[in-house]
C-alpha positions, 0 to 999 in steps of 0.5 A, spaced: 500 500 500 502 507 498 504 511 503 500 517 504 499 525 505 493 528 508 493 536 507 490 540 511 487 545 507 486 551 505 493 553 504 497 559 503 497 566 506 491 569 509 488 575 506 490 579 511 498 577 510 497 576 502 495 585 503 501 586 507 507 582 503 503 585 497 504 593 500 511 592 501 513 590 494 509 596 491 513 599 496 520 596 495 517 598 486 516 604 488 523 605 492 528 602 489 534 601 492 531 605 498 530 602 506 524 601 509 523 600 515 519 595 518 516 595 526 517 588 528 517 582 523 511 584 517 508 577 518 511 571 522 515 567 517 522 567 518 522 566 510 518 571 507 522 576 512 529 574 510 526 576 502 524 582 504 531 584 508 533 582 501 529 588 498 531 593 502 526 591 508 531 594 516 525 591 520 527 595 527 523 593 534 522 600 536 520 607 532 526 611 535 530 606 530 528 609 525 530 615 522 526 621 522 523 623 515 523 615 513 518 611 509 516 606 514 511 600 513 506 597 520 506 590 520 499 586 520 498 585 527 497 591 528 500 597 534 497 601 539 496 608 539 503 610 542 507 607 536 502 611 531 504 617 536 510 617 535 511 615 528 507 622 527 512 625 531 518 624 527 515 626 521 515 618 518 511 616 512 507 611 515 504 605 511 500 601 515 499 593 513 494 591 519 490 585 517 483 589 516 481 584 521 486 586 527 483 593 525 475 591 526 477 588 533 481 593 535 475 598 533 470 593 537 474 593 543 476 600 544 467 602 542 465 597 548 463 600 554 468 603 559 465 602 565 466 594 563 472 590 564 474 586 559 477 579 559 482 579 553 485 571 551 491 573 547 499 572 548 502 578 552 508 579 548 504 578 541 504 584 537 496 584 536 496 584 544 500 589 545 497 593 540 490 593 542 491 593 549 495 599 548 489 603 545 484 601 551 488 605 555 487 606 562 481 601 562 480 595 567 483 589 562 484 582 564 489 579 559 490 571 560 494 566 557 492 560 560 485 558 563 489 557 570 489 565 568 482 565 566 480 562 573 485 566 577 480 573 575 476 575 580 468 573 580 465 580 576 458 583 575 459 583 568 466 583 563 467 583 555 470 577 553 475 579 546 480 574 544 487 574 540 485 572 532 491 567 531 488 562 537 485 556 537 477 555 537 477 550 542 482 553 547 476 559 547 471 555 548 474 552 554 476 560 557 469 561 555 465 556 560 470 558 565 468 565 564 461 564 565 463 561 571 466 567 574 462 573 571 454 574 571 454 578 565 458 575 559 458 579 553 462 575 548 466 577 543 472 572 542 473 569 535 478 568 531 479 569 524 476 565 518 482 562 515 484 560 522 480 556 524 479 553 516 486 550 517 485 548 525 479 545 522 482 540 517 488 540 522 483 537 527 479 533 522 486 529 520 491 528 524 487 522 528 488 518 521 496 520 521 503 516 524 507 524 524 503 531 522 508 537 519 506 544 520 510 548 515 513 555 518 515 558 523 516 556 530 514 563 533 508 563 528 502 563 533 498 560 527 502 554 527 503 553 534 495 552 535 495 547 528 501 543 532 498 543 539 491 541 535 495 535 532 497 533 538 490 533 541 487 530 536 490 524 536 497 524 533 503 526 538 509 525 533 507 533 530 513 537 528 515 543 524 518 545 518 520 551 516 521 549 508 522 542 505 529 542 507 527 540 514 524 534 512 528 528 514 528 522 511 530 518 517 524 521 522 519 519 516 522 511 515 517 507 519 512 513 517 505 510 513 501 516 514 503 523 515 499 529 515 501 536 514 498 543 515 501 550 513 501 556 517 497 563 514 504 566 513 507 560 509 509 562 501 505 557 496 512 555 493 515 553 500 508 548 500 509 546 493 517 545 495 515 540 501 510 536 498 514 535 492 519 533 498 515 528 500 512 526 494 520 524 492 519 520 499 514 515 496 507 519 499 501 519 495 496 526 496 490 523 499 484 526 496 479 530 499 474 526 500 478 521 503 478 524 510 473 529 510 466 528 511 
């Protein structure tokens, strides 16, 4: 018997990082040989940002890094209020790739009611979550990572509940039941993006079915993090990632009949093709759709 693929899909970017990657090279187009500066990675993939350092992109950490007067492009996970402050106090000529859903949630968070606190599920050293968070203000936000930090918020009369757009539908759920235990009045707002939860969705659908599951991209890309640990509770322990097809190893794969792999929403199209024609060499047969979806 062949030995066989599953692939989660849809695959490839996002929209929201398809508009970004594309604004940068318009950018780059039209000032060539010119630096742009980048605050903090574009989109999380080591990949796409070394491309981009190729054509010219400096990426920096903080606005003061970049000099005064120069052309620099916000990534799209968003940022506070504070950056675009500072921005236009050094005279930058700011282009903003946030995801227009990053920037639907940081306008519903900001348009709740002030007298009640939010509860925000997020990664608090995440770009989207300090960008949000930073346009809250001085409003009472509880930010949790985890639900023992869920569970560890006072019992309130009322709260609204946001979440980051890259986390796992189930782990809200699970944040959401212990909220209702702890807050009278729960206005629930959290969701993540649409292309997300697709990929989890078919991550979840197939992973039980596979000996090993690839995710291809990077490792600090909270996307594919949440399609690691989706394998993983899914039935299928053995789940790695892959930055590109170079770190598929044929000795991990010499007892494996069964693999799966998903890709993350910042992982180019020509790394995919590259790891499936990777595997394809190893011997393994793409499973078609209906093979392992209802």
């Amino acid at each position: 018997m062949a030995k066989r693929l599953f692939l989660a899909t849809p695959t490839g970017f996002c929209g929201g990082v398809r508009h970004a990657v594309a604004m940068f090279h318009a950018l780059s187009q039209e000032h060539p040989g010119g630096r742009i500066y980048v605050l903090h990675e574009l989109v999380h993939n080591r990949l796409v940002t070394e491309e981009m350092r190729r054509a010219g992109a400096v990426f920096v950490e903080d606005v003061e890094e970049i000099p005064e007067g120069s052309l620099a492009l916000l990534g799209a996970h968003g940022c506070g209020e504070s950056v675009e402050r500072r921005c236009r106090e050094r005279q930058l000529r700011v282009y903003d790739a946030t995801c227009p859903l990053v920037t639907q949630l940081q306008k519903q968070a900001v348009a709740s009611d002030t007298k009640v606190p939010i509860v925000f599920l997020g990664d608090k050293a995440h770009p989207e979550v300090r960008g949000i968070t930073d346009r809250l203000g001085g409003r009472e936000v509880y930010l949790v990572g985890t639900e023992e930090e869920a569970r560890a918020i006072p019992v309130l009369p009322s709260a609204v509940f946001f979440s980051q757009t890259t986390r796992c539908i189930t782990e809200i759920q699970r944040i959401r039941d212990i909220l209702k235990e702890r807050v009278e009045n729960l206005e629930d707002h959290a969701h993540v993006c649409d292309a997300v939860q697709m990929r989890q969705n078919a991550m979840a659908s197939l992973a039980g079915r596979c000996q090993a599951v690839y995710v291809i991209g990077s490792p600090h890309s909270s996307n594919a993090r949440r399609l690691a640990e989706i394998a993983r509770e899914h039935g299928c322990p053995d789940t790695r990632f892959a930055e590109n097809a170079d770190a598929i190893c044929p000795e991990e794969l010499s007892t494996v009949e069964v693999v799966g792999v998903g890709t993350a929403t910042s992982t180019p199209d020509e790394v995919i093709e590259a790891v499936l024609a990777k595997f394809a060499e190893l011997g393994f047969q793409r499973a078609e759709k209906g093979e392992y979806f209802p």
